[in-house]
ZATIMAR-109516 format. One record per residue (C-alpha): residue in one letter; x negated, y, z negated. Coordinates in steps of 0.25 Angstrom, whole numbers, padded with zeros to 4 digits, always signed. Layout:
BEGIN
aXYZ...
This chain:
BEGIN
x-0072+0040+0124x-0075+0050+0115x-0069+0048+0100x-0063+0059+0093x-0064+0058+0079x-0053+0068+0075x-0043+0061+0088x-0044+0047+0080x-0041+0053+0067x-0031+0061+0072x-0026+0047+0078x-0027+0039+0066x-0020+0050+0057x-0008+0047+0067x-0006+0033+0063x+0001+0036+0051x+0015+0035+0052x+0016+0030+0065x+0027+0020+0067x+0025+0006+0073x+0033-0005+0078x+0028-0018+0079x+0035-0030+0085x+0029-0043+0086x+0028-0057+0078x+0026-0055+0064x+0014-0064+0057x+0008-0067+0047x-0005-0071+0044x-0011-0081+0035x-0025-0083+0031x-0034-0094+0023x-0047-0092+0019x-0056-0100+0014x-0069-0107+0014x-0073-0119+0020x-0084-0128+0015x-0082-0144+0021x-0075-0150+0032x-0061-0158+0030x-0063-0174+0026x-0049-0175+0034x-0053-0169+0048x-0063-0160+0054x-0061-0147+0049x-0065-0138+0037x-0057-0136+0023x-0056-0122+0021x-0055-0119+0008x-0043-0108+0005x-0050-0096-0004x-0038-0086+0001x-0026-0083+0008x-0018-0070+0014x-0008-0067+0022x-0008-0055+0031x+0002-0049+0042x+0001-0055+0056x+0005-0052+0070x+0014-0041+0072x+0014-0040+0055x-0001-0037+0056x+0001-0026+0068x+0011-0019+0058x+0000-0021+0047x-0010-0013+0055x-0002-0003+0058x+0002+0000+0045x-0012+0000+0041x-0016+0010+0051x-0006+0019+0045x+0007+0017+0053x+0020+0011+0050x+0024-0001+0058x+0037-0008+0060x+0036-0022+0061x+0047-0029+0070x+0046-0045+0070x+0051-0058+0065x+0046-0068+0053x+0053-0082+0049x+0062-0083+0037x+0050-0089+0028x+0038-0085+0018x+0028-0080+0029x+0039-0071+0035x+0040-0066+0019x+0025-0065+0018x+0025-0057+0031x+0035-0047+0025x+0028-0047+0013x+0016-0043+0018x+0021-0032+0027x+0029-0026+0014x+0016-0026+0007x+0011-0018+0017x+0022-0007+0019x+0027-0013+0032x+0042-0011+0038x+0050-0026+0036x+0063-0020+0041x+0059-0028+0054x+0054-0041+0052x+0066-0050+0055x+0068-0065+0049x+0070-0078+0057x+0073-0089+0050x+0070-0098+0063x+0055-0094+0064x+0043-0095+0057x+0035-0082+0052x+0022-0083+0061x+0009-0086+0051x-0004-0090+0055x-0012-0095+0044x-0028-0094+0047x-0036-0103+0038x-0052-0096+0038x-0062-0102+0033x-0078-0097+0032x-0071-0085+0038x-0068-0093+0050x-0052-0095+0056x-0050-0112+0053x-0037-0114+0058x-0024-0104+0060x-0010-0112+0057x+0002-0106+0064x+0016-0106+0059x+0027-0098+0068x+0039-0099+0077x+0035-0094+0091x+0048-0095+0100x+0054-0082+0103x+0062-0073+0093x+0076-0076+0095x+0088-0066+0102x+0093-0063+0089x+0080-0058+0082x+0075-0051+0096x+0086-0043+0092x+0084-0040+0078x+0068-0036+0082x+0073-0027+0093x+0082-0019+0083x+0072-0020+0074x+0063-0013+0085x+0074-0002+0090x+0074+0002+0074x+0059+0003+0072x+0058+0010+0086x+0070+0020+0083x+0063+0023+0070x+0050+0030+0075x+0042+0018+0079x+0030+0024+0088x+0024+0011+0094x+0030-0002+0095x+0018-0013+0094x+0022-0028+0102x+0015-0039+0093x+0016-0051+0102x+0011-0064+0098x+0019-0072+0102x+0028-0078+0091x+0042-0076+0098x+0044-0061+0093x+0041-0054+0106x+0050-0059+0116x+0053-0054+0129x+0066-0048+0124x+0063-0044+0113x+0050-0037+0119x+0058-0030+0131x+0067-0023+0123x+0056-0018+0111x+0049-0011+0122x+0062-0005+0128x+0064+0002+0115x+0051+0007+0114x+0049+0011+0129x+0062+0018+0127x+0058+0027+0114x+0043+0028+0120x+0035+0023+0110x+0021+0014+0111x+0022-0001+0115x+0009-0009+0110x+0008-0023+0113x-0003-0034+0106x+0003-0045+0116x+0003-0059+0117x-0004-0063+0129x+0008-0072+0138x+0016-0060+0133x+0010-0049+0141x+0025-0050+0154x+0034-0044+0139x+0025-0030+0138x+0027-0022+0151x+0028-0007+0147x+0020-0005+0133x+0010+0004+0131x+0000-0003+0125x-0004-0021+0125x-0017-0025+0117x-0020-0039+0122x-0033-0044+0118x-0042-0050+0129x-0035-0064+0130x-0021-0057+0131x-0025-0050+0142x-0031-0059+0149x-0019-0070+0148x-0011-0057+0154x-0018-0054+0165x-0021-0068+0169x-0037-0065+0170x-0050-0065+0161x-0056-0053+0157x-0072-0056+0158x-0077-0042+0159x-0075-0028+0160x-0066-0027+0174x-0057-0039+0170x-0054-0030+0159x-0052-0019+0166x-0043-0027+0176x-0034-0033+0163x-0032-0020+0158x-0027-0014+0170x-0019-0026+0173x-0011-0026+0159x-0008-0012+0161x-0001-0014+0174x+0005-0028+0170x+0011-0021+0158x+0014-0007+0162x+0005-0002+0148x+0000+0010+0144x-0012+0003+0137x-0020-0011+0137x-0029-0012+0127x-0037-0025+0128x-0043-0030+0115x-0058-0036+0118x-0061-0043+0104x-0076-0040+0103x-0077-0032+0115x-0067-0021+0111x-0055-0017+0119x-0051-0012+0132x-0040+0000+0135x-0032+0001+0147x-0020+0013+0152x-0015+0015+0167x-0026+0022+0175x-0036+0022+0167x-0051+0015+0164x-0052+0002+0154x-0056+0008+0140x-0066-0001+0133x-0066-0001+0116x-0077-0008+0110x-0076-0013+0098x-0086-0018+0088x-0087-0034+0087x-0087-0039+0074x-0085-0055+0070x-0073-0060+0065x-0066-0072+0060x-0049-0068+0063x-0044-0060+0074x-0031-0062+0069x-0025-0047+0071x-0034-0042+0080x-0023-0038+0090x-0014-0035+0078x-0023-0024+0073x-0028-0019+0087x-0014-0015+0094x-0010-0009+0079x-0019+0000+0078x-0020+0005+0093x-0003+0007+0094x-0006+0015+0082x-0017+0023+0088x-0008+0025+0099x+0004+0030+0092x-0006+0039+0086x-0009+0046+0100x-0021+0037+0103x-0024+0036+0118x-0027+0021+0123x-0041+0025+0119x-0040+0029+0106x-0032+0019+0099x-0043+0009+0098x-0051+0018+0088x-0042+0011+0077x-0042-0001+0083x-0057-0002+0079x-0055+0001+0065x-0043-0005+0059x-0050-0017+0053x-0059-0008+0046x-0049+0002+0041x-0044-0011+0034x-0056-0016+0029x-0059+0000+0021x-0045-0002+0016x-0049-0015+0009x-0061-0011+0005x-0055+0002-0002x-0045-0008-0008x-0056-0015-0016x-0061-0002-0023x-0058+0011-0028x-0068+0018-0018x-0071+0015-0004x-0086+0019+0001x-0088+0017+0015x-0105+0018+0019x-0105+0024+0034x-0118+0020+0042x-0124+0034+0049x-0124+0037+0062x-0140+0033+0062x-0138+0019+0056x-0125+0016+0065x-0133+0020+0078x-0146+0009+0072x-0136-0001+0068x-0126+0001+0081x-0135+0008+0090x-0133+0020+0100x-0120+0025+0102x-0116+0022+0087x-0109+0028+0081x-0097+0033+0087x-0093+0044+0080x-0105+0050+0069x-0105+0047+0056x-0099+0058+0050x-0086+0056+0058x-0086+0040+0055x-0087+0045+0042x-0075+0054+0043x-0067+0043+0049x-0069+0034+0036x-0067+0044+0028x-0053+0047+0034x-0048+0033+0029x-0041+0035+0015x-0047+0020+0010x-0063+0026+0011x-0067+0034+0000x-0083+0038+0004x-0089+0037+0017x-0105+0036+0016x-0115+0036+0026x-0129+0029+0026x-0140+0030+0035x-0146+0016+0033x-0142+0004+0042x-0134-0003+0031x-0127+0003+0019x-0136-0006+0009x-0142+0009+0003x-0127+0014+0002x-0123+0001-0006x-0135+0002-0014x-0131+0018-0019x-0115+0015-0021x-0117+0001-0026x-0101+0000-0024x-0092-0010-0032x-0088-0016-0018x-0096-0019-0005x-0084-0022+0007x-0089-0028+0019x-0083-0034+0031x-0079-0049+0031x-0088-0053+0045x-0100-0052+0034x-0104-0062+0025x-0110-0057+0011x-0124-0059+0010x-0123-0051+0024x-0118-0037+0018x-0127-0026+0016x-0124-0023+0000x-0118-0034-0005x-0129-0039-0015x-0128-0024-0020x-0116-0024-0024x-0113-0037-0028x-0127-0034-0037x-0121-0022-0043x-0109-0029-0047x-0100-0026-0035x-0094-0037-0024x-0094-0039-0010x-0080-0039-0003x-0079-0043+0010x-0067-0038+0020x-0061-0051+0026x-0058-0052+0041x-0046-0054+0044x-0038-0048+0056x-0050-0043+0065x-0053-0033+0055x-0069-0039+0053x-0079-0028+0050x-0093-0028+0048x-0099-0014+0044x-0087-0008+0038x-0089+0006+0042x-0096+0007+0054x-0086-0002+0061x-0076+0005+0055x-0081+0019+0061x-0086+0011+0072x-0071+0005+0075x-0064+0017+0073x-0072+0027+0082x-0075+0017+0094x-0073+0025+0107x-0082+0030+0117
C-alpha cells in the first residue's frame, strides 16, 4: 500500500481538537528504580537499591494521556477509591490538562496501583493493590450519566478500556454502546480477553495475540490461523475492524469482505510493556476519527513513542537538532527496499513537529562526523543502549557536554532516534 505523504499529514493535522471518551478502570502506575549489586542474606532474591521513583497515569488514565498528547481532547469516564492514589491520579491528569469532571469517588474500593520495582533495568517484582468486584448499581449510574454528558457534548469516539477491575460491567457496557450506536459515533475496544460476549456491535477491538486466541478458543501458529482469528472476531462480534496486535511481528488488519492486512513493525528490546495496548488503541481511534481508513491508522501507531522521546529531548535544551541518515546510508544500514519515503520527505515530516528545531542529513553510516562539527551541549539517546555503546558520547562528554539517556518505560524503547522515528511513522506498503 502506497503512502501518501500529504494524506498522513493531512490526517495528523485532524487530530487536534477531536473529542474522545474513554471509559474504563482508571490506574495508576508506580515505578522504582534502582540498582542491584548483592543477593538478600534473608532469602533468595536481590536487594534493589531505590535511586528513583515516579508515578505516572495507567489503564484507562494512560489512554486519555495519549490522546491528549496526540493532540486531542479526552474525556475520562471511571472510578478511584477515596484515598491518596485516587488524589495522585487527579493530580496527575490536572497537571496535564485533562477533564476530572468524570472521575467518580467510592469510598468502598481501592484506587487500582501496580507498583513495578526495576532493577538493572530488569521488572523484579510488581505489587498490586485494587478492589476488582463489579462497580455497584449506584455508581453504574452515575458513569452512564457521566457518559450521556460527554457523549451529548460532541464526543466523537468513545474508547472501552477494559481490564478488568469491576468498571466495565455487562450493564454498564450495554447501555454505553446504546448511547453511542444511537448518536453514530466510533466504538473502540482494548479488551480484556474472558470479556470478548459484552462487545457485539463496535467498530473497532484491538486484542493482542493472547486476547484473541482465549476468544476464539484456538492458537494462532502462522499465517492462516491468523487469518481464520481475524475473520472469526469479525463475525463473533459484528465489528467493523480487528486489528490484532503481533508484539515483534507487527499487527494484523481485518474489515468484512476483505483480505488480512499485515503491518510490520520494527522490533526493538525492552524491559516494560506496560501501556503497550494503551498507546496503540489511542492512537488508532484518533486516526480514525481523523478519517483514516483501517489501513491508515497504524502509521501513528508507529511513532508515538518516538514523538515522546523528541519532546523530552527538546525539554532538556534550548534547540533540538535532529541528524537524518541519507537514503544511501539507510539502504547500507537496512538494506533494499529502505527507506520508505526519501529523504527529503522524511525530513519534511520531522520538520512538521513543533518540538524539532533543525533536521540534518548525513551520508555516513553513523552520525559520529555530525557530533564531531556541532559538538552539542547534550547527546540523547534511547534507553535500550548502554553508554559506552553510543556513537558520540566521548565527544560530548569531552567537550564538556552530558549524555542523557531517554528511559523506557511504556513500550516506547528506541534505538536510532530518527530513523525509527521516520521509519515508524511511514511504514506502509
Amino acid at each position: 500500500m502506497k503512502v501518501d505523504l500529504e494524506r498522513i499529514k493531512s490526517i495528523l493535522a485532524r487530530f487536534d481538537g477531536r473529542h474522545i471518551a474513554i471509559l474504563g478502570d482508571v490506574m495508576l502506575d508506580e515505578y522504582i528504580w534502582g540498582g542491584v549489586n548483592r543477593i538478600s542474606p534473608e532469602a533468595p532474591v536481590p536487594v534493589v537499591e531505590v535511586h528513583r521513583e515516579e508515578a505516572t497515569l495507567g489503564g484507562a488514565a494512560n489512554v486519555a494521556h495519549n490522546i491528549k498528547e496526540l493532540g486531542g481532547i479526552p474525556h475520562l469516564i471511571g472510578v478511584v477509591g477515596n484515598d491518596k492514589n485516587g488524589e495522585s491520579v487527579k493530580e496527575l491528569l490536572t497537571q496535564q490538562e485533562i477533564d476530572t469532571r468524570f472521575i467518580a469517588l467510592d469510598a468502598s474500593r481501592l484506587t487500582t496501583t501496580k507498583t513495578r520495582v526495576i532493577g538493572q533495568s530488569q521488572q523484579v517484582v510488581r505489587i498490586d493493590r485494587e478492589t476488582t468486584e463489579n462497580i455497584s448499581k449506584k455508581m453504574t449510574q452515575t458513569l452512564l450519566s457521566h457518559i450521556r454528558v460527554v457523549i451529548n457534548e460532541g464526543a466523537q469516539a468513545v474508547i472501552i478500556s477494559d481490564y478488568g477491575k469491576g468498571t466495565i460491567t455487562r450493564e454498564l457496557l450495554s447501555l454505553a454502546l446504546k448511547l453511542a450506536r444511537e448518536t453514530g459515533i466510533l466504538i473502540a475496544v482494548d479488551p480484556k480477553e474472558n470479556h470478548f460476549q459484552l462487545y457485539h456491535g463496535i467498530t473497532v477491538i484491538t486484542p493482542n495475540k493472547h486476547e484473541a486466541e482465549k476468544a476464539i478458543g484456538f492458537e494462532i501458529t502462522d499465517e492462516t490461523t491468523l487469518e481464520s482469528a481475524g475473520k472469526k472476531l469479525l463475525d463473533m462480534l459484528s465489528s467493523k475492524i480487528v486489528l490484532i496486535t503481533l508484539g515483534e511481528n507487527g499487527m494484523a488488519i481485518f474489515e468484512p469482505n476483505s483480505r488480512m492486512k499485515k503491518v510490520p513493525t520494527f522490533a526493538r528490546e525492552v524491559y516494560d510493556v506496560t501501556g503497550a495496548g494503551d498507546t496503540v488503541v489511542s492512537a488508532y481511534t484518533l486516526a480514525l476519527a481523523s478519517g483514516a481508513s483501517a489501513y491508515e491508522g497504524c502509521f501513528d501507531i508507529l511513532h508515538i513513542g518516538h514523538i515522546r522521546l523528541l519532546e523530552w529531548a527538546k525539554a532538556a535544551g534550548d534547540k533540538l537538532v535532529v541528524g537524518l541518515n541519507s537514503d544511501s546510508s539507510t539502504r547500507r544500514l537496512k538494506g533494499n527496499g529502505h527507506p520508505i519515503l526519501p529523504q527529503d520527505e522524511r525530513a519534511e515530516i520531522l520538520s512538521s513537529l513543533a518540538c524539532v528545531d533543525y533536521v540534518i542529513i548525513f551520508e555516513e553510516d553513523t552520525p559520529q562526523n555530525l557530533i564531531n562539527e556541532i559538538i552539542p551541549d547534550i547527546l540523547v539517546k534511547g534507553g535500550d543502549y548502554k553508554p559506552e555503546e553510543i556513537v558520540g558520547r566521548e565527544t560530548v562528554e569531552n567537550a564538556g557536554g552530558k549524555l542523557l539517556i531517554f528511559p523506557i518505560v511504556k513500550n516506547h524503547s528506541t534505538t536510532e532516534i530518527i530513523k525509527t522515528v521516520i521509519e515508524r511513522f511511514c511504514n506502509g506498503k
